[in-house]
TORDRENNU-488345 format. One record per residue (C-alpha): residue number from 1; residue in one letter; y, x, z. Coordinates in Angstrom, 3 decimals, padded with zeros to 6 digits. Layout:
# residues N
<i NUM&aa a&Y Y&X X&Z Z>
...
//
This chain:
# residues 113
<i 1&aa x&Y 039.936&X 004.054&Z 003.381>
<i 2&aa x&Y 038.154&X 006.644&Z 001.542>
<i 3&aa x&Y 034.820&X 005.988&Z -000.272>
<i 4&aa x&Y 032.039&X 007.729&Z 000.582>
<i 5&aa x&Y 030.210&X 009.905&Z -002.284>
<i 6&aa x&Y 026.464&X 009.246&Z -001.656>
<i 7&aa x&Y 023.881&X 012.122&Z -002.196>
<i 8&aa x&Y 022.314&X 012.023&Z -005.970>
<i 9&aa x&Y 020.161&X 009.016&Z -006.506>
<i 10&aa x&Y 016.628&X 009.614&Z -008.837>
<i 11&aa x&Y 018.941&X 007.519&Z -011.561>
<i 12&aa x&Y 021.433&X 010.243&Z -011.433>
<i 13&aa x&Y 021.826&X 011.378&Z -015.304>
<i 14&aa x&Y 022.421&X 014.981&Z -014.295>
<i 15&aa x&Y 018.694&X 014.848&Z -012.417>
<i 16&aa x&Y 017.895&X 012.678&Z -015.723>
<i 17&aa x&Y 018.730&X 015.637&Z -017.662>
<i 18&aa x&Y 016.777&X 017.946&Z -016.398>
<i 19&aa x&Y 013.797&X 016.196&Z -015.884>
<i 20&aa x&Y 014.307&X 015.113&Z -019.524>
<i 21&aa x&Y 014.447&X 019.205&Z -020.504>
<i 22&aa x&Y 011.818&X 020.310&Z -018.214>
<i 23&aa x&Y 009.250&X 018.063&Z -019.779>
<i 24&aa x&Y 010.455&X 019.055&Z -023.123>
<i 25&aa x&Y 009.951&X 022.547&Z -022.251>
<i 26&aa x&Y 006.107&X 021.616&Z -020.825>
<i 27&aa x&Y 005.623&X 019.774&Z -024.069>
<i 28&aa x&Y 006.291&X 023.299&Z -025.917>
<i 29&aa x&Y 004.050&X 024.840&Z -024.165>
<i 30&aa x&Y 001.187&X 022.552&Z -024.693>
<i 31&aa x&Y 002.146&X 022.087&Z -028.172>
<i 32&aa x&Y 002.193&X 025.982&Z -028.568>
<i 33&aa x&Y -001.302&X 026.315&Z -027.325>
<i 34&aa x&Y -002.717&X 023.207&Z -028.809>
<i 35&aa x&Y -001.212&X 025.031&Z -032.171>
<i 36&aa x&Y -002.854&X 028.367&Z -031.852>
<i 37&aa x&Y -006.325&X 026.559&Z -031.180>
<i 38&aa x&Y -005.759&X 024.736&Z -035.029>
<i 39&aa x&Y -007.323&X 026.613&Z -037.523>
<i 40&aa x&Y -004.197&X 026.878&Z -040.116>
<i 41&aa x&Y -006.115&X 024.959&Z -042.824>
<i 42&aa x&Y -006.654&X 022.113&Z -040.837>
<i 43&aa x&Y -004.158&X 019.028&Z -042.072>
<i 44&aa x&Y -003.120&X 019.069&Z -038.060>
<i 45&aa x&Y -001.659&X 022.284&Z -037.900>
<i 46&aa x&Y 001.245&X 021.629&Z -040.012>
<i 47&aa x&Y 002.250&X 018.356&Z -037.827>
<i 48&aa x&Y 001.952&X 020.569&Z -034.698>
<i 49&aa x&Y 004.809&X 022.825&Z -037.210>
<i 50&aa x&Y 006.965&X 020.440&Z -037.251>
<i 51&aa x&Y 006.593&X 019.105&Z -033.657>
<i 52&aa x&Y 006.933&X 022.193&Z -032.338>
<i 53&aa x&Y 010.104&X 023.150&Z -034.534>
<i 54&aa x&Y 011.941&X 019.770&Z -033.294>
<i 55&aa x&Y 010.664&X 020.815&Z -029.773>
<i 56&aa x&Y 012.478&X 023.780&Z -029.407>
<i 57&aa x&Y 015.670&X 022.130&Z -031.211>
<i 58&aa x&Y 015.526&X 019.601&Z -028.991>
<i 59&aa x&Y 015.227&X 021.595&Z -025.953>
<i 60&aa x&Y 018.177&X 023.683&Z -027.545>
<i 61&aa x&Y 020.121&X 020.764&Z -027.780>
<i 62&aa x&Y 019.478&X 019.586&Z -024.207>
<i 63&aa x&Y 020.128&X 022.966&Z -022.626>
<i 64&aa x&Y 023.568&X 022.345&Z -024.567>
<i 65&aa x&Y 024.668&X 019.397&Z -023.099>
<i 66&aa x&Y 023.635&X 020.956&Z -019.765>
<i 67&aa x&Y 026.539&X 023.488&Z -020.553>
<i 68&aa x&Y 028.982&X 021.045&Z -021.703>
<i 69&aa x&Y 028.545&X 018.948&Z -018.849>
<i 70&aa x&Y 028.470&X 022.093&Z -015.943>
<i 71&aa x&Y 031.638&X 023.313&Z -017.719>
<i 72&aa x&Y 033.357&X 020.051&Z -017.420>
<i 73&aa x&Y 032.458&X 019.094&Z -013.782>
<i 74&aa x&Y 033.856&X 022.939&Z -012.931>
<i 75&aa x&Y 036.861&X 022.511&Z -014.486>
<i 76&aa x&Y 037.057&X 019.201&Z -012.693>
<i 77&aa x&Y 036.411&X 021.142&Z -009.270>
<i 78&aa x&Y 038.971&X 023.730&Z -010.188>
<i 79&aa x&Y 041.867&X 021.134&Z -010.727>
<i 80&aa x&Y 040.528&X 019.047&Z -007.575>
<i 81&aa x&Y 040.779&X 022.026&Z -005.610>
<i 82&aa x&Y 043.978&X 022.929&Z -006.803>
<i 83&aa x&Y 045.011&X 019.688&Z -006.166>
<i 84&aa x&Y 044.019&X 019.891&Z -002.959>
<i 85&aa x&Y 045.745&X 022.422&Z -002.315>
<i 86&aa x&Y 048.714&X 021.455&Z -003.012>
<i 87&aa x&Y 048.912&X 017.792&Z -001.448>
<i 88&aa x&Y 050.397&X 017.515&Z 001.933>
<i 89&aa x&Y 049.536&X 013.872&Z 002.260>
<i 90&aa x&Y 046.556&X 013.189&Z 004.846>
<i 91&aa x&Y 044.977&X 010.463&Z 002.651>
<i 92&aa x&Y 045.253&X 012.047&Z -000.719>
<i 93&aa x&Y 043.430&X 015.292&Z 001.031>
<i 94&aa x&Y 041.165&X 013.606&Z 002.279>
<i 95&aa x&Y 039.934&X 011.990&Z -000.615>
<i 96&aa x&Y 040.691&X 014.827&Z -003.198>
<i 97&aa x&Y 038.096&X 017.121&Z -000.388>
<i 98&aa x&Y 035.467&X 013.779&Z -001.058>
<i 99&aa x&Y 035.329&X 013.805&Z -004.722>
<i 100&aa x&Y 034.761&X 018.166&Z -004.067>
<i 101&aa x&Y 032.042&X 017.074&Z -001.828>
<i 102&aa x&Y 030.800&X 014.669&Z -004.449>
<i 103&aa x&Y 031.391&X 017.225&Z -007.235>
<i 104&aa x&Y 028.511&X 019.821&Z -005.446>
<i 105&aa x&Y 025.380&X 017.774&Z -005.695>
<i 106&aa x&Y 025.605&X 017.216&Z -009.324>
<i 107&aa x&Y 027.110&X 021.016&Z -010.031>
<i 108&aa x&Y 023.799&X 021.936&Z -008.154>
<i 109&aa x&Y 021.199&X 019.574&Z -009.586>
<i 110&aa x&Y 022.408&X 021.035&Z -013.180>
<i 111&aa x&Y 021.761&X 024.506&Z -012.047>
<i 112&aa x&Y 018.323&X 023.636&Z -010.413>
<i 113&aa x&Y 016.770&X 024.078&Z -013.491>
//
């Protein structure tokens, strides 16, 4: 019997991820603004220097790991598919062609973003 690869669940760490780096990226934003409204003398604008600098790093570093993990679930596909390709057995096709099925959600909730 083959298991069944459900849809992505709102716990899935790929959607995670990029809910993760799209409220970093809002939190720029608002940090950028709420930075160019501090006159530069004030004692607050150097806090929103910093804050802003470890923003963007972190949003850096999260738009990494975005890569790393797209790269690693295509190279994944690619041997599944070969794989798949090359089985003649029924019950190893049929589950190699579930863990592809599985494999597009998550390729596609990485891209969403």
């Amino acid at each position: 019997m083959v298991a069944r690869v459900s849809p992505l669940p709102s716990d899935d760490p790929i959607v995670a991820l990029n809910q993760v780096l799209s409220e970093v990226i809002d939190v720029v934003l608002d940090v950028r603004q709420a930075h160019r409204r501090v006159p530069g003398t004030h004692a607050l604008h150097a806090v929103l220097d910093q804050l802003f600098g470890d923003l963007k790093a972190w949003a850096r570093l999260l738009k990494e790991v975005r890569q790393i993990v797209a790269g690693h679930l295509d190279r994944l596909g690619q041997h599944v598919a070969t794989a798949l390709a090359e089985q003649d057995d029924d019950r190893a096709r049929a589950a190699l062609a579930e863990v592809q099925r599985g494999l597009l959600p998550h390729r596609r909730a990485l891209s969403e973003l």
